[in-house]
C-alpha positions in Angstrom: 0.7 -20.4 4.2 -1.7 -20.2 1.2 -4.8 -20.1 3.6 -3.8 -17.5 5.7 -2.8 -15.4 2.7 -6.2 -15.9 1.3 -7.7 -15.1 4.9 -5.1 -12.1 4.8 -6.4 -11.0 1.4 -10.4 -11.1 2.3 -9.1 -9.2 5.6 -7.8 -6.4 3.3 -10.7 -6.4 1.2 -12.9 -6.0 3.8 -11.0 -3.1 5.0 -11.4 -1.8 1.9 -14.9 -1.7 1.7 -14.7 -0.2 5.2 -12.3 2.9 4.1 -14.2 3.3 0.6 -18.1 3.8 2.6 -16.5 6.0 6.1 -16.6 9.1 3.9 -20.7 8.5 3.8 -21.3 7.8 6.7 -19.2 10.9 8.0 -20.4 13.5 5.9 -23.4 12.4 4.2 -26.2 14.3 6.3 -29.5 12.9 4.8 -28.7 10.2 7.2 -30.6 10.0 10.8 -28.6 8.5 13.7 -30.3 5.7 13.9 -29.7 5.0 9.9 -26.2 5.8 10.3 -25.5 3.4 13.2 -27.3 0.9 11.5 -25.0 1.2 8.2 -21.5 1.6 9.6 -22.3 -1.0 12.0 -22.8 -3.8 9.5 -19.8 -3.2 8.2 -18.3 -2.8 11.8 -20.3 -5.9 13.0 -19.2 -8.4 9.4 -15.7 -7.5 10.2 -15.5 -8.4 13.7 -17.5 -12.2 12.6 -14.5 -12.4 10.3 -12.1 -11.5 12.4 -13.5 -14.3 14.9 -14.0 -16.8 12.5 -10.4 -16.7 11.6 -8.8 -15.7 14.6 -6.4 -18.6 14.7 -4.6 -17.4 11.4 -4.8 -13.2 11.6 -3.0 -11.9 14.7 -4.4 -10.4 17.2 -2.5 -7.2 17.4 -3.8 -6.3 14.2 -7.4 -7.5 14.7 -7.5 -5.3 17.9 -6.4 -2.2 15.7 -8.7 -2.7 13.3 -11.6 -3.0 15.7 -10.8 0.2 17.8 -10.5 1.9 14.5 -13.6 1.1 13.1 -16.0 1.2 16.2 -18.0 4.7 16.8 -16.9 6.5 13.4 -20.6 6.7 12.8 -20.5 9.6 16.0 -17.9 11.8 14.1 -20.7 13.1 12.1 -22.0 14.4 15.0 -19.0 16.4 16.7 -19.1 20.2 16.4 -15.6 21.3 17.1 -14.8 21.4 13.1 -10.8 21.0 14.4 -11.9 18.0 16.7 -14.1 16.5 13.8 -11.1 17.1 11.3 -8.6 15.3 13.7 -11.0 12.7 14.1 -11.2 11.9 10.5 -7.9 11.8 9.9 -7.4 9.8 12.6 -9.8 7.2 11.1 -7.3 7.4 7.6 -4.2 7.1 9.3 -5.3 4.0 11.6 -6.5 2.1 8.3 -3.4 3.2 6.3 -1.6 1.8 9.7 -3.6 -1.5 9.7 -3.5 -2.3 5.9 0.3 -1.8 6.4 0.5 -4.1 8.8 -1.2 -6.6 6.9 1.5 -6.1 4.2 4.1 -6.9 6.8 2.6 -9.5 8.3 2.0 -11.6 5.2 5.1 -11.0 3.9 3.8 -9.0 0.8 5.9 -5.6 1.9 9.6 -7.7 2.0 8.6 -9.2 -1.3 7.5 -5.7 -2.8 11.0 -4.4 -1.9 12.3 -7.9 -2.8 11.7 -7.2 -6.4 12.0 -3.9 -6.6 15.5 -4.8 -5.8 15.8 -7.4 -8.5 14.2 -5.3 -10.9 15.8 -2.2 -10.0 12.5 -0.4 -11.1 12.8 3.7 -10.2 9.0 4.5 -11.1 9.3 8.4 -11.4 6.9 10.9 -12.7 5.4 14.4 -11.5 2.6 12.1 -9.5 5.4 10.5 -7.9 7.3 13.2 -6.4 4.2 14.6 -5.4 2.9 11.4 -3.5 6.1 10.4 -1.8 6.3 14.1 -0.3 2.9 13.5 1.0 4.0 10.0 2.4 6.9 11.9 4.0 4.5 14.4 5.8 2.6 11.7 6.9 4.8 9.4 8.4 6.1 12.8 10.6 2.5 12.6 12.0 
């Protein structure tokens, strides 16, 4: 169990690094093509070795989401429809949100979160708060 929750955690990591550089390589227009292929597919490329290497503790349904999320973002800087590019983008967002979600399930660490928050009974509210789970309520209509 503690192997696959360390594979789990380098998983999310990974998709961390993924979600924290797609804003470069989708807007960033000192970029050529060729140098923003290159880019987002060593991060494309190093998560798909990882997902192989492991592939015997990180299911597959996940893996597959993750790769069809992350392959060809490096051609939305390129579309011209501003509302197609828009939807494309927050496409991208919503399928990572999605995917480091399920990685929360599937390890177990979403039951435990609500696990102790009902032990501890914790209410975190503040003006931030309100503000975010309004927004999380919008998006889960999407």
């Amino acid at each position: 169990f503690e192997k696959r929750l360390n594979i789990y955690e380098k998983f999310y990591t990974k998709l961390n690094i993924i979600q924290n550089n797609s804003a470069d390589i989708i807007e960033n227009q000192n970029y050529t093509k060729e140098e923003r292929l290159n880019k987002w597919s060593s991060f494309v490329l190093d998560l798909a070795e990882y997902l192989d290497q492991n592939r015997l503790y990180i299911d597959e349904d996940i893996s597959e989401h993750c790769m069809l999320t992350v392959i060809g973002i490096e051609d939305i800087y390129d579309i011209k429809n501003k509302k197609r590019k828009e939807n494309e983008t927050k496409n991208f967002y919503k399928n990572i949100n999605d995917a480091i979600f399920m990685i929360k399930t599937e390890t177990g660490l979403k039951e435990m979160d609500s696990l102790f928050k009902s032990i501890t009974k914790a209410k975190h509210k503040s003006k931030f708060r309100t503000v975010i789970e309004e927004i999380n309520r919008r998006y889960k209509k999407i």
